[in-house]
C-alpha positions as CSV (number, residue, x, y, z in Angstrom):
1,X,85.8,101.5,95.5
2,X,84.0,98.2,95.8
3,X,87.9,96.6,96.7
4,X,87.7,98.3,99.5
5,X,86.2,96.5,102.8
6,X,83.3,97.7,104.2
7,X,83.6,100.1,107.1
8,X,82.4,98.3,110.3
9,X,82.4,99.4,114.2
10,X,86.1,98.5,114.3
11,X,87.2,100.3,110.9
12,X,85.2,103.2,112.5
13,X,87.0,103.5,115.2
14,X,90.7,102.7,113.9
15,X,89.9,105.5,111.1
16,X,89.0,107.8,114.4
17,X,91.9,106.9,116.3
18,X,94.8,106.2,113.3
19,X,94.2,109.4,111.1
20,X,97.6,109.5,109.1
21,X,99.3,107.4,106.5
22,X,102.4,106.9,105.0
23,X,104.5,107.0,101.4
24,X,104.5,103.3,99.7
25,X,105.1,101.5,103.1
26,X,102.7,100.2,105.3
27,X,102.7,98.0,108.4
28,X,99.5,95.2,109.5
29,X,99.3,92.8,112.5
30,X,96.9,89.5,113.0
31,X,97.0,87.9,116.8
32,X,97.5,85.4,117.5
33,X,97.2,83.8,120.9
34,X,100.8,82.8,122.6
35,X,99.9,79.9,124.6
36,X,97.9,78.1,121.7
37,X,99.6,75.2,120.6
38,X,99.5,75.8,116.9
39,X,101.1,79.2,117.1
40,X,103.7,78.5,119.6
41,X,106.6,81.1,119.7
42,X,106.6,81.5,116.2
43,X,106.5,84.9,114.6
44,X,105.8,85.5,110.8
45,X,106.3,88.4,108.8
46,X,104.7,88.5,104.8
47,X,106.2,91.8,102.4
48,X,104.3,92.8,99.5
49,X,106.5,94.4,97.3
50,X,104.7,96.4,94.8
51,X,105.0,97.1,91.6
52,X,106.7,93.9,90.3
53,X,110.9,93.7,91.4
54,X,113.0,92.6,89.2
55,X,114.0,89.1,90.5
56,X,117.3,88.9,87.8
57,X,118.0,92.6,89.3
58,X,117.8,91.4,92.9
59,X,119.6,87.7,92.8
60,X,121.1,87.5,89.3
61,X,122.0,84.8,87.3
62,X,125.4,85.8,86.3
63,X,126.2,82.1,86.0
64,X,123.9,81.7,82.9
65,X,125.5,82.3,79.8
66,X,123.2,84.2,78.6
67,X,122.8,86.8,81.3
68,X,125.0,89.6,80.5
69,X,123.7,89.7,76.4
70,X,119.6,89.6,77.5
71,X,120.6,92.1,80.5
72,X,122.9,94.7,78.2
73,X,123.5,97.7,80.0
74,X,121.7,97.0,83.6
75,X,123.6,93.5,83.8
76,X,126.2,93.9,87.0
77,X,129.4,93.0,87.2
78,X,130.6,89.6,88.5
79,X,131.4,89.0,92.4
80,X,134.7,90.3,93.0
81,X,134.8,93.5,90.9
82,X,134.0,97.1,92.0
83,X,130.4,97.3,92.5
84,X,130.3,94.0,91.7
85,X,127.5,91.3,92.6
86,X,127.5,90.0,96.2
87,X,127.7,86.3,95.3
88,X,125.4,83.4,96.7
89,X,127.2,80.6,95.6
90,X,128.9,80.1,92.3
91,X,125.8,81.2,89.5
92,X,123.6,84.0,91.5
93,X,124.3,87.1,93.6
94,X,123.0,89.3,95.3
95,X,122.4,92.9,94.1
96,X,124.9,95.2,95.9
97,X,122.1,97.1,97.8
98,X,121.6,93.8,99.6
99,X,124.1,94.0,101.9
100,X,122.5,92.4,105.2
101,X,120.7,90.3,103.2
102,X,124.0,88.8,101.9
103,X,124.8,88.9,105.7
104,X,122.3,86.5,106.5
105,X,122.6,84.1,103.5
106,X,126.0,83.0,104.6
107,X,124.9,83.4,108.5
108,X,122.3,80.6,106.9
109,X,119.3,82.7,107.9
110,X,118.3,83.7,104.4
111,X,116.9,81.3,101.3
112,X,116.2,83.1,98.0
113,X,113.5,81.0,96.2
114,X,114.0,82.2,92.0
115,X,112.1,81.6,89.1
116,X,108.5,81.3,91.4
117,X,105.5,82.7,90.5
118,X,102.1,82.2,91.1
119,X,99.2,79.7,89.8
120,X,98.3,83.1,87.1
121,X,99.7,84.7,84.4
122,X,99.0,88.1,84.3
123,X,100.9,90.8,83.9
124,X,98.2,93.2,85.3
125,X,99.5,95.2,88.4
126,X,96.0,95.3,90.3
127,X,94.7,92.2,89.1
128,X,97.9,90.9,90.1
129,X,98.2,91.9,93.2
130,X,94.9,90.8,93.7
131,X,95.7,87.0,93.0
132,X,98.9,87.4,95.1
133,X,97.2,88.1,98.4
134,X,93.7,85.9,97.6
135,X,96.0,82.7,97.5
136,X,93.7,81.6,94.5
137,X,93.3,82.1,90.6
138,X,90.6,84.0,91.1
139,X,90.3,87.5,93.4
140,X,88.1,86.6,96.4
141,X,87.0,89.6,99.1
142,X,89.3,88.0,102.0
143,X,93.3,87.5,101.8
144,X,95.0,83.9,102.4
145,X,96.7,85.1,105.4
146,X,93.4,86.3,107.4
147,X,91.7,82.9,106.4
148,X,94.8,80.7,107.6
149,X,94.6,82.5,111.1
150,X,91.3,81.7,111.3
151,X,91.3,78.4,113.4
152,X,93.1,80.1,116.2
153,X,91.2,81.1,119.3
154,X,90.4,84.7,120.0
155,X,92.4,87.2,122.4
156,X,91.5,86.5,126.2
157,X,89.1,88.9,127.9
158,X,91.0,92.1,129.0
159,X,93.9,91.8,127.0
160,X,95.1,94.4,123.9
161,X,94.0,93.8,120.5
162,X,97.6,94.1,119.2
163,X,96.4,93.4,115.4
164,X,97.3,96.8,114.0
165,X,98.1,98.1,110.8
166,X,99.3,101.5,108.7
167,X,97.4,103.9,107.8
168,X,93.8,103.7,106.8
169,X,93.9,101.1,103.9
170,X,94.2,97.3,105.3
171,X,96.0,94.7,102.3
172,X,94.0,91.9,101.1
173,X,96.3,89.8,102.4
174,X,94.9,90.6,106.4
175,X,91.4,91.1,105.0
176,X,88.7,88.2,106.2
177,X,87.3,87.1,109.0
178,X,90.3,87.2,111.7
179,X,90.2,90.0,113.8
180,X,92.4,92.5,112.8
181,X,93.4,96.1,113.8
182,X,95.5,99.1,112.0
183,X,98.4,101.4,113.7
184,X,99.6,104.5,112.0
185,X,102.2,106.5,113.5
186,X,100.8,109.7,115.2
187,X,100.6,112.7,114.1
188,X,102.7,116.1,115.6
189,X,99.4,117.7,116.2
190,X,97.8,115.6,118.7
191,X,93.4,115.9,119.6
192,X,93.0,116.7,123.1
193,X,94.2,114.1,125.8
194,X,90.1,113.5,127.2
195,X,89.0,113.2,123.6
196,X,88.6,109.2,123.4
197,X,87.4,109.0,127.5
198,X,84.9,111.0,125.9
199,X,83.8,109.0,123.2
200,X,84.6,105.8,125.6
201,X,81.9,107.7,127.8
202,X,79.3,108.2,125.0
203,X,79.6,105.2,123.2
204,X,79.6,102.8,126.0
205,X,76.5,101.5,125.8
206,X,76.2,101.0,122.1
207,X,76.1,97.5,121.9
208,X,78.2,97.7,118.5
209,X,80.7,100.6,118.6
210,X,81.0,100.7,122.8
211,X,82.9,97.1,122.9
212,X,85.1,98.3,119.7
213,X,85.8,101.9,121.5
214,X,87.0,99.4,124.4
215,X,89.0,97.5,122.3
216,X,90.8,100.3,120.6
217,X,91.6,102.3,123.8
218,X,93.6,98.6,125.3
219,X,95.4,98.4,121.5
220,X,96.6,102.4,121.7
221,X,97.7,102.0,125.4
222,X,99.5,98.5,124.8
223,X,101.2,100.3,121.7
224,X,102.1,103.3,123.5
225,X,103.8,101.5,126.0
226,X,105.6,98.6,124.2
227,X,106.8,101.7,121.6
228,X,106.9,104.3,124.3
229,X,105.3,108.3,124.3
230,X,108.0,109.7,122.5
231,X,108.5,107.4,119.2
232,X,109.6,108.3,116.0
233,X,107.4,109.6,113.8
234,X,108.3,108.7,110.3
235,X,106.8,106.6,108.3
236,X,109.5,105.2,106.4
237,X,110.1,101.0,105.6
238,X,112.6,101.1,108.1
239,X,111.1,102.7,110.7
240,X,107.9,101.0,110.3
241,X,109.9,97.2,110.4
242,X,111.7,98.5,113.4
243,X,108.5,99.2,115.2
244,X,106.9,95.5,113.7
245,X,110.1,93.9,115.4
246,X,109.9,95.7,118.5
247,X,105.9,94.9,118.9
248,X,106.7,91.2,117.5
249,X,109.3,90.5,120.2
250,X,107.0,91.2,123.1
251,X,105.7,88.5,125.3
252,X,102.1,89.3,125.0
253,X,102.4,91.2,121.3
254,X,101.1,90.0,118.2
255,X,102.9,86.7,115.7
256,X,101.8,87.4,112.3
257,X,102.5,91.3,111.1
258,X,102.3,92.0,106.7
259,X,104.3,95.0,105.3
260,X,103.8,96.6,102.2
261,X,106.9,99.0,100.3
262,X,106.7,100.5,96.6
263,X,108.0,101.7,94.1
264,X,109.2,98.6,92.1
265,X,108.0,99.3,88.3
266,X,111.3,99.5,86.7
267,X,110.2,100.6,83.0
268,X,113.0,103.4,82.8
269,X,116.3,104.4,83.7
270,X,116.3,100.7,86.5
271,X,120.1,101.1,87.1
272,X,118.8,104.4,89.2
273,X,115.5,103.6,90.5
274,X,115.3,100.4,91.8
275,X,118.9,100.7,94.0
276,X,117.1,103.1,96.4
277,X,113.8,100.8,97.2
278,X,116.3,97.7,97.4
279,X,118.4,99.8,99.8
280,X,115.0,100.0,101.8
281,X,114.2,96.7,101.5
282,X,117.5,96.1,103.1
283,X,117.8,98.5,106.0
284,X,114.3,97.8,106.7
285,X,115.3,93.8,107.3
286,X,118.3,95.3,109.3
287,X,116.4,97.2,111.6
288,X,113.4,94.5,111.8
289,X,116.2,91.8,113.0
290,X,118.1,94.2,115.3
291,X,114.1,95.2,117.0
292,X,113.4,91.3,117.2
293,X,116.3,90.2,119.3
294,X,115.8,86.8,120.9
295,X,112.7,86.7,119.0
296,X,114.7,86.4,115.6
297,X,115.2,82.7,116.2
298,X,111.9,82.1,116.0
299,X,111.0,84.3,113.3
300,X,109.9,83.8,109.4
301,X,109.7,86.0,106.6
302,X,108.1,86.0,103.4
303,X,109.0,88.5,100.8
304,X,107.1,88.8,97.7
305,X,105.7,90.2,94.4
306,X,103.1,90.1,92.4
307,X,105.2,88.9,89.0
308,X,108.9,89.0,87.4
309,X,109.5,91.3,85.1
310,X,111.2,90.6,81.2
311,X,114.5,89.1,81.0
312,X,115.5,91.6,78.0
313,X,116.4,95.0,78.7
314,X,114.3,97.6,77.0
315,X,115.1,100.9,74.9
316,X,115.0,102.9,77.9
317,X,116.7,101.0,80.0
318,X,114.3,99.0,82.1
319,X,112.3,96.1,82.2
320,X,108.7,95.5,81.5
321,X,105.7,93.2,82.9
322,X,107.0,89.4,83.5
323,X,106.5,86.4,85.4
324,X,109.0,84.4,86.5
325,X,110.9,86.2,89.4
326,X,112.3,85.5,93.1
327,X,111.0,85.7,96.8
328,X,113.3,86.2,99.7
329,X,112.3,83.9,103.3
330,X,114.6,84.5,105.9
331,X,114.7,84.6,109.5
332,X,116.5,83.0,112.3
333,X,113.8,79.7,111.8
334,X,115.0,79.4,107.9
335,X,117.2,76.6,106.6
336,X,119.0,79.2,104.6
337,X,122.7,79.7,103.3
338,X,121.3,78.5,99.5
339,X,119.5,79.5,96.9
340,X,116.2,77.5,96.4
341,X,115.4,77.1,92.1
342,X,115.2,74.8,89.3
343,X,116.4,77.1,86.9
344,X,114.8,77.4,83.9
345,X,118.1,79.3,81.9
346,X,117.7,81.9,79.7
347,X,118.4,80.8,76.3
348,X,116.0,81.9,73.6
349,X,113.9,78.1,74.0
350,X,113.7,78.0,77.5
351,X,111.6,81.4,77.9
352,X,108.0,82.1,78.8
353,X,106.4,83.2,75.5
354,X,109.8,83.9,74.7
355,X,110.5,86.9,76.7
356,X,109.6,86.0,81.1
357,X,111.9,84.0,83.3
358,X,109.7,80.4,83.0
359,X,108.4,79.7,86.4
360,X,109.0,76.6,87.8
361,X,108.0,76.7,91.2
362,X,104.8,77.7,92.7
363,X,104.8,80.6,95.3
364,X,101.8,78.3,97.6
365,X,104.2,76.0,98.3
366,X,106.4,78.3,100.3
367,X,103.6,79.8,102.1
368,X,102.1,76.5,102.2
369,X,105.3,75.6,104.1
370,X,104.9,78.6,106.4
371,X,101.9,78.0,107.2
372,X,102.4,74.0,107.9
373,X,105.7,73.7,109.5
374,X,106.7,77.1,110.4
375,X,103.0,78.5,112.5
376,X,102.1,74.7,112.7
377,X,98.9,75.1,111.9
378,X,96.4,72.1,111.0
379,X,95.9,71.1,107.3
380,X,92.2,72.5,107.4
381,X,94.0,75.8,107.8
382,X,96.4,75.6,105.3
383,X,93.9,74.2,102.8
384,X,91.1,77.3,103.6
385,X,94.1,79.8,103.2
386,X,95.0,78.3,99.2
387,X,91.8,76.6,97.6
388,X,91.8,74.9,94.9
389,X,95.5,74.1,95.5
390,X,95.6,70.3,96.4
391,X,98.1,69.6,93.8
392,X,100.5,72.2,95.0
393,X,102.1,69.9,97.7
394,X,104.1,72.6,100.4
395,X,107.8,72.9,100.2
396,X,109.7,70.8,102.2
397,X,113.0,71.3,104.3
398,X,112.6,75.3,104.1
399,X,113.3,75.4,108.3
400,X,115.5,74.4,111.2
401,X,114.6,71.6,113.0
């Protein structure tokens, strides 16, 4: 267990307070204060997709001659025929499930970034993972996120810790020294209404768990009323991005939220299982746009994975561990409406040991971007979030004026 973070007076008390948990989807917030001049109005949303999508699943390369003999039978057909790819462009499109996504690539709002990776090559789920959300080549105990939000000042005196987060298990990624809290959705069975006055009463005068008792009582009244008493319980992708959006869009509600969905290790039979998650994946941006309203114009998002997955199609009809593959940003802040890559192609010499999508951008640089011109934060920020990384320079151009 020692990837876990230790329990402190605030884990206490969110495990106390937050007792439920959901299927492959989870939901965490990081505050940020409003009227800082770094953060500004800007909201930013970072997906973890886990288990490794298959980028040439999600935005294929049906322009690249050799797509449809590497892809056999999961290749899809061409923009234009039934079931057919949703096309971005000339040479990629979108998988079919990606209906709003498409939406927003020709409403400009959505910029596919393909053959990225990051700095490692591993094809090792956890250590993966791991590297993903350190921001580094090697796992570290804190996430880049958490270490970029740093530098901003803490919460006012009074007001709601609105850092929240699903279920009992907090990402990497939102692990560090920012302040951060976790929301689950409540159970049916509720503990009696005077239970947390009570602990409220005892613990007061602990000086370590009576301020954190404090703090959780503002978060669960702020959350109950932004989300209101009678909220829906499910814990689903889409339900959980509806309730990021709605908390996202409030005035004095938190600007940085992660989200977690899986159920993406296509080995077998990938025609069939990956159409549901990427449905998901879809409604879930639906319903995270439609909660955000106004805010939508000021919002980023980052969607990621850990690594590609092989350009051949296997015996059983899957894929297998990779490295090259593609991360979505959209958002009403993104310079979207094209397709971000310096593609590699797919014939037999242009390969990653003769079998991955080559990489040929570096995943920092995007969240290098959205860290530097997106949440404007300082370049001592950006650097603590991705050391080690001065080479990587961040992607330019990736936002609206």
């Amino acid at each position: 267990m020692s990837h876990l973070p230790k329990i402190g007076r605030r884990g206490l008390l969110l495990g106390l307070t937050a007792m439920a948990a959901t299927a492959r989807a989870r939901l965490a917030f990081a505050e940020t204060t409003p009227a800082t001049a770094t953060a500004g109005e800007s909201r930013l949303v970072v997906i973890i997709l886990r288990g490794a999508m298959d980028g040439m699943a999600a935005l294929a390369p049906y322009g690249d001659p050799a797509y449809r003999e590497l892809r056999g039978g999961i290749a899809l057909p061409e923009p234009g025929q039934e079931q057919g790819l949703l096309d971005c462009g000339g040479f990629f499109g979108l998988n079919p499930q990606l209906a709003t996504l498409h939406r927003f690539f020709r409403e400009g709002t959505l910029l596919p970034v393909h053959a990225v990776a990051g700095p490692y090559r591993n094809r090792s789920h956890f250590e993966a993972q791991d590297l993903l959300e350190s921001g580094a080549s090697e796992r570290l105990s804190s996430g880049w996120l958490n270490r970029a939000l740093v530098g901003l000042p803490e919460a006012p005196p009074g007001k709601p810790e609105t850092g929240l987060a699903l279920g009992l298990d907090l990402p990497l990624l939102m692990r560090g020294p920012q302040r951060v809290g976790m929301w689950a959705p409540p159970r049916p069975v509720r503990p009696p209404p005077d239970l947390y006055a009570r602990m409220a009463e005892l613990l007061h005068a602990d000086p370590a768990l009576g301020p954190a008792v404090a703090d959780g009582m503002r978060a669960r009244g702020y959350a109950t009323a932004v989300l209101g008493q009678k909220r829906d319980l499910r814990g689903g992708f889409v339900a959980l991005a509806g309730i990021a959006g709605k908390l996202l869009a409030t005035p004095e509600g938190p600007r940085v939220a992660a989200m977690e969905l899986g159920g993406w290790d296509t080995h077998a039979d990938q025609s069939r299982r990956l159409g549901p998650v990427l449905g998901q994946l879809d409604a879930g941006m639906s319903a995270l746009q439609a909660q955000l309203r106004g805010a939508w114009s000021k919002t980023a998002v980052l969607v990621m994975t850990e690594f590609g997955r092989t350009v051949r199609v296997n015996g059983a009809g899957g894929t297998d561990h990779g490295t090259g593959g593609v991360a979505f940003l959209l958002g009403g802040a993104v310079a979207g409406g094209r397709v971000l890559a310096d593609w590699p192609g797919l014939a037999e010499g242009q390969l990653f040991e003769k079998r991955d999508l080559q990489p040929t951008r570096d995943l920092r640089a995007v969240a290098k971007a959205l860290l530097r011109d997106h949440l404007r934060l300082p370049a001592g920020a950006v650097a603590a979030a991705f050391p080690g990384s001065g080479a990587v320079a961040p992607e330019a151009g990736l936002f609206r004026a």
